[in-house]
C-alpha positions as CSV (number, residue, x, y, z in Angstrom):
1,X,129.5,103.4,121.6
2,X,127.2,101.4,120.1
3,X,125.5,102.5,116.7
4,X,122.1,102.3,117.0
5,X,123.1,104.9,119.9
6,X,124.7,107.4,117.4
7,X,122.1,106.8,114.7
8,X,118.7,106.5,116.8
9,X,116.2,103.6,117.7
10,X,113.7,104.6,114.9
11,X,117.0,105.1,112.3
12,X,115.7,103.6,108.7
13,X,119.1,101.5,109.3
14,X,117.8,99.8,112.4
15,X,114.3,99.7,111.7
16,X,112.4,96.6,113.0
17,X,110.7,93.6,110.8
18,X,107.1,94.2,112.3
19,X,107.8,98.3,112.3
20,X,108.5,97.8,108.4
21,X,105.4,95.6,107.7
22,X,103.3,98.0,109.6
23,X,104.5,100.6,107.6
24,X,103.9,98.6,104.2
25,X,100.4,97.7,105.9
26,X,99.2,101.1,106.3
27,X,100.1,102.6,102.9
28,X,99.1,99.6,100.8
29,X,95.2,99.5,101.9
30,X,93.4,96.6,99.6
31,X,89.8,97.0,100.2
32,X,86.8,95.0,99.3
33,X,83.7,96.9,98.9
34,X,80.4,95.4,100.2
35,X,77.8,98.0,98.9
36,X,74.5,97.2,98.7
37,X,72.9,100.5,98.2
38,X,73.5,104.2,96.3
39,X,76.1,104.5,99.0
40,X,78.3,102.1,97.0
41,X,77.5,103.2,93.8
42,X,77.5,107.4,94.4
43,X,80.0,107.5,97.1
44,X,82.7,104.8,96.8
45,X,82.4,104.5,92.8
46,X,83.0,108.3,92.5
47,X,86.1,108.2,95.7
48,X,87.5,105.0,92.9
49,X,87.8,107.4,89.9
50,X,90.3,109.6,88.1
51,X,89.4,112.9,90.0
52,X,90.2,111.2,93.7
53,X,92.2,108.5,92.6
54,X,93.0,106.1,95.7
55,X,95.6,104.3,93.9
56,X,98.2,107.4,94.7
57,X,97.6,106.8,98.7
58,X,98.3,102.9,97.9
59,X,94.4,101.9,98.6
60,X,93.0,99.1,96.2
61,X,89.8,97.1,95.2
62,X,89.9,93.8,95.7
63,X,87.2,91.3,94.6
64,X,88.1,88.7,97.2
65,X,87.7,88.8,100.6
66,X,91.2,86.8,100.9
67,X,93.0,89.5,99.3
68,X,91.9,92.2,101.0
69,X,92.9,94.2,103.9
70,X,89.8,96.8,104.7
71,X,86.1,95.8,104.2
72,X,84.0,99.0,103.1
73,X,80.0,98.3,104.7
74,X,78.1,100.9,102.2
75,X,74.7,101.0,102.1
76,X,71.7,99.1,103.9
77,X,72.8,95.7,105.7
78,X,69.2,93.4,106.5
79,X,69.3,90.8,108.5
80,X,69.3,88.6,105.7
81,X,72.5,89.8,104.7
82,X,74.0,90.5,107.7
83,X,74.9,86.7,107.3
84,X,76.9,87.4,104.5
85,X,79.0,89.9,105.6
86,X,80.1,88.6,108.6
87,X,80.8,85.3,106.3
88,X,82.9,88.0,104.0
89,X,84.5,89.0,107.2
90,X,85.8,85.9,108.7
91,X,87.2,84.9,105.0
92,X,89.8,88.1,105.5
93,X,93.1,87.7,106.6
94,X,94.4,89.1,109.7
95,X,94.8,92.1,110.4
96,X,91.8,93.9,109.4
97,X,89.4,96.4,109.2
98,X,86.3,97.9,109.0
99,X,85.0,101.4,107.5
100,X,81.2,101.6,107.8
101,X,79.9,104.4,105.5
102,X,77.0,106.6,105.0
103,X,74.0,106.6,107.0
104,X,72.5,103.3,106.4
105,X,75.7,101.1,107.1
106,X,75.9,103.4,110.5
107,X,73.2,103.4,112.0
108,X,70.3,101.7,109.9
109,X,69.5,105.0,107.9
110,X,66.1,106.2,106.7
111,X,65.3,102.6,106.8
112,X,65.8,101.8,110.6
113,X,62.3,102.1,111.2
114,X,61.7,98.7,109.6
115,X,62.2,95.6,111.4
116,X,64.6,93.5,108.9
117,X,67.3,96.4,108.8
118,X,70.4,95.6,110.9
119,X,71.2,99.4,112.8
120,X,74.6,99.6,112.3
121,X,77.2,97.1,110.7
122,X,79.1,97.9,114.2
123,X,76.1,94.8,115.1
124,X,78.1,92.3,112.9
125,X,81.5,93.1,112.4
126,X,83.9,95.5,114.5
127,X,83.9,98.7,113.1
128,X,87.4,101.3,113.0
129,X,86.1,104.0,111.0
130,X,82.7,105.6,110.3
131,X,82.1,107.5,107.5
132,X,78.8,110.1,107.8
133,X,76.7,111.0,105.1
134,X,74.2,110.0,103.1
135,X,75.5,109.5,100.4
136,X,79.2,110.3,101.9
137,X,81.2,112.6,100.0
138,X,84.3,111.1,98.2
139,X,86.5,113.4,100.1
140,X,84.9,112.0,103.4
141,X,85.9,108.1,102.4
142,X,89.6,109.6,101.5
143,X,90.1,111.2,104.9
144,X,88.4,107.6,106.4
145,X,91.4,105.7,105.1
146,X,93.6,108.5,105.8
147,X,92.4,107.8,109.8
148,X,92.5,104.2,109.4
149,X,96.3,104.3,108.0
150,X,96.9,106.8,111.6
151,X,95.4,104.0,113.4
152,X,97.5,101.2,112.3
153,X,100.8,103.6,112.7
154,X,99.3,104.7,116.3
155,X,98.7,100.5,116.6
156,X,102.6,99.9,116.0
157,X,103.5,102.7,118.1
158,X,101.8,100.6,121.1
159,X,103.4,97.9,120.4
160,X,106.6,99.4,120.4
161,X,106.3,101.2,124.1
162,X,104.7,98.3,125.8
163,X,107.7,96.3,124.3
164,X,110.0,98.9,125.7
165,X,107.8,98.8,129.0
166,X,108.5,95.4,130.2
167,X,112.1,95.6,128.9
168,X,112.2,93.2,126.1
């Protein structure tokens, strides 16, 4: 009998390289926030403090986009700096993601009406998460990157049946 019968596929003992990184991956979230309104300032800020403290669920700021896993839209994106943040964007390392939050980086906000405001940062990068509000609650960007870390489990759990599918 072999042992990875008796112990399980999924056994911690027989665990697979990319199943452990993915792992890593989705409890050690860097993120690099591009706020450029009171989204960034009253929502995020507040999320990054003592009372809600990320840094127990493993999620980080990061100042450069080359560190960073996650990219936080919050706040008003123009078309002027839409530019920008896709440029912030392509600088990330693969794989990555994308949490739009509050109003304005959904859908263009109380702003939308005016010509030079992008509606939605879904328009210039792929988004994973969206985060309502306006401003969004800190509680709301917690349970964001507690949905992003299901997606990238959910992600390796894809992997692992379509591997099992065509019989590798």
């Amino acid at each position: 009998m072999a042992l990875d019968r008796f112990t399980g596929e999924n056994s911690i003992a027989f665990i697979r390289s990319e199943q452990l990184f993915d792992y890593a991956r989705s409890n050690s979230l860097w993120y690099l926030a591009f706020g450029s309104a009171c989204c960034a300032i009253e929502g995020l800020m507040h999320a990054s403090g003592p009372r809600f403290d990320f840094d127990r669920m493993g999620v980080f700021f990061r100042a450069s986009p080359r560190q960073a896993d996650v990219m936080i839209v919050a706040g008003t994106v123009n078309l002027k700096l839409a530019e920008t943040v896709r440029t912030l964007y392509d600088q990330m390392p693969e794989p990555k993601w994308v949490i739009a939050m509050g109003a304005c980086a959904n859908t263009g906000g109380p702003f939308r009406e005016y010509p030079n405001v992008v509606l939605g940062a879904d328009k210039i990068v792929p988004v994973d998460v969206y985060v309502p509000g306006c401003p969004p609650r800190p509680e709301s960007i917690q349970y964001a990157f507690l949905e992003l870390q299901k997606k990238i489990r959910k992600r390796t759990e894809e992997r692992l049946a379509a591997r099992r599918g065509s019989g590798k």
